[in-house]
N, C-alpha and C positions, 0 to 999 in steps of 0.2 A: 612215628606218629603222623597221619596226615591229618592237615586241617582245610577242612571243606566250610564255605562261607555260604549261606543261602543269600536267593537272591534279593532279598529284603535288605539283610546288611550288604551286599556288594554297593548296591543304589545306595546307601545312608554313606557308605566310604567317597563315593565317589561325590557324593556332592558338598562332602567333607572337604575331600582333596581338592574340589574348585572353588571352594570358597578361599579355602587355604593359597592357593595361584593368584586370588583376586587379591588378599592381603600384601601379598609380595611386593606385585604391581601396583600399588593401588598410588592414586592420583590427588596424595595430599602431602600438606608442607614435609618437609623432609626431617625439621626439627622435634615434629611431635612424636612421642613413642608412643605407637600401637600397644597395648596389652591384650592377646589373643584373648577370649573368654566365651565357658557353656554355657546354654541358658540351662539352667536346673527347673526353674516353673515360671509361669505366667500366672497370675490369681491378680483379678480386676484391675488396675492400671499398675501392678508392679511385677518388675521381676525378679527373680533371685539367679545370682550368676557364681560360676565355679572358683572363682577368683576373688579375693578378701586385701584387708590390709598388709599381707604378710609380700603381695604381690604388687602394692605401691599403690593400693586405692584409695583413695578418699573422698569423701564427702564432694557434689559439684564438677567432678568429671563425666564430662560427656563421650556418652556411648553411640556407637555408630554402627551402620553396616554398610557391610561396602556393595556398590551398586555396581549396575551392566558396564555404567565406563570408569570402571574405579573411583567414583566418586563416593563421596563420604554421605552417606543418609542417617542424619541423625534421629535418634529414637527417643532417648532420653536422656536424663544425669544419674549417675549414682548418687542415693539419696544417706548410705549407709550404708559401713565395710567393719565388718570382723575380721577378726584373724584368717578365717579360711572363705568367707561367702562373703556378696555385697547383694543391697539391692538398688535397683531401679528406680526408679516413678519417671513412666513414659512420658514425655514429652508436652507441657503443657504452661503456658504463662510467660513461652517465649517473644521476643520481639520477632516480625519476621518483616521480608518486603516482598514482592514478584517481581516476576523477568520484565514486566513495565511500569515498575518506582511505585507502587502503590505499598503502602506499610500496613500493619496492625497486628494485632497480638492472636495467639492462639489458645485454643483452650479444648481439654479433654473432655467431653460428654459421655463415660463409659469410656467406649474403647473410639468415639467418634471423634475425629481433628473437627474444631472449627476456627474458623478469621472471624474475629470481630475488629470492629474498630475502627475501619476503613472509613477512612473520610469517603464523601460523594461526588469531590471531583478528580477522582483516580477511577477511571474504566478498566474493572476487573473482566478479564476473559476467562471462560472453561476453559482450560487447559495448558494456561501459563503457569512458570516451577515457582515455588514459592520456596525461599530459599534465608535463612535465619538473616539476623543483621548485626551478631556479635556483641548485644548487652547480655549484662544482667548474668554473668558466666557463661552465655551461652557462647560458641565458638563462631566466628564469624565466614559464609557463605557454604553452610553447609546446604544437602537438599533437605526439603522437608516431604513437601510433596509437589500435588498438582490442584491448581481448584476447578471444584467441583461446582454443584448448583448453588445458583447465587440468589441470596434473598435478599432485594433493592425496592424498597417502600420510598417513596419520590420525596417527601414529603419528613425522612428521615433524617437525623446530623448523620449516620452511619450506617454501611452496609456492612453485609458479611458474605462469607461462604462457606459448603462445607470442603473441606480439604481431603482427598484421594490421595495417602499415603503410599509414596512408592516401593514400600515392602511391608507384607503381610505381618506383625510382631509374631503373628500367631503359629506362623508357616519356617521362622528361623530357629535356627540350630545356635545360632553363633555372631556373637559380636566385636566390637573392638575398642576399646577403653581407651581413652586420649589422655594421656599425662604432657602436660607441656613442661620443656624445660625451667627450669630455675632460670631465674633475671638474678643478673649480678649487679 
């Protein structure tokens, strides 16, 4: 019996297989365990993924994907785990800071990141990483994204921006579920 692959699925293997190479290598503490996982659907700010309780998820682990330099881009938390399925709710209500000390929280619009809450004497740039700050369960120095246009009213306690997520949610196949070890 031979088996012939059209070239639709050769592409979906292949960038199966390199996601799968970036997991391997990928560029985070060595204590957290990766849990591989599929996205089964996207439907407005959640997801549902291949992987449930039965595969050690629970409630407030953070989902990630892993980026160009194996770094960890977080997406979201899982919000809720069955026995065989969990879901998501993408990423929103995190503390976060930028690559020049500036802080504030995030927040989902639809499917939109934004910064609020920046104090006015923190000079936000287009295109500094915005990167978590480790409350609140979130995991601390993950990427988030990059910010984007900034709305600064002079006259404000507070600017914002919107935020240019460094991966598409819409465009992944696959993410990676963070269990941290048990504290003794």
């Amino acid at each position: 019996m031979s088996c012939q692959l059209n070239e639709a699925e050769v592409i979906k293997l292949e960038a199966e297989n390199e996601s799968l190479r970036r997991l391997l290598g990928a560029n985070l503490p060595a204590a957290w365990q990766l849990i591989p996982a599929k996205i089964l659907s996207l439907k407005a700010d959640r997801l549902t993924l291949s992987v449930g309780a039965r595969d050690g998820l629970e409630p407030g682990m953070n989902v990630l994907v892993l980026g160009e330099a194996n770094q960890g881009i977080v997406i979201g938390k899982i919000a809720g785990a069955d026995q065989y399925l969990s879901k998501v709710d993408l990423i929103s209500g995190a503390r976060v800071k930028t690559s020049s000390g500036a802080v504030g929280k995030l927040i989902l619009q639809g499917l939109t990141l934004k910064l609020i809450e920046v104090e006015q004497k923190h000079n936000l740039e287009p295109g500094e990483l915005v990167l978590t700050e480790g409350k609140d369960g979130w995991l601390p120095d993950l990427l988030v994204g990059r910010v984007g246009r900034i709305e600064n009213i002079a006259t404000a306690i507070y600017q914002s921006a919107a935020i240019e997520p460094l991966v598409d949610v819409q465009a992944i196949s696959r993410v990676v579920v963070v269990r941290l070890p048990l504290e003794n």
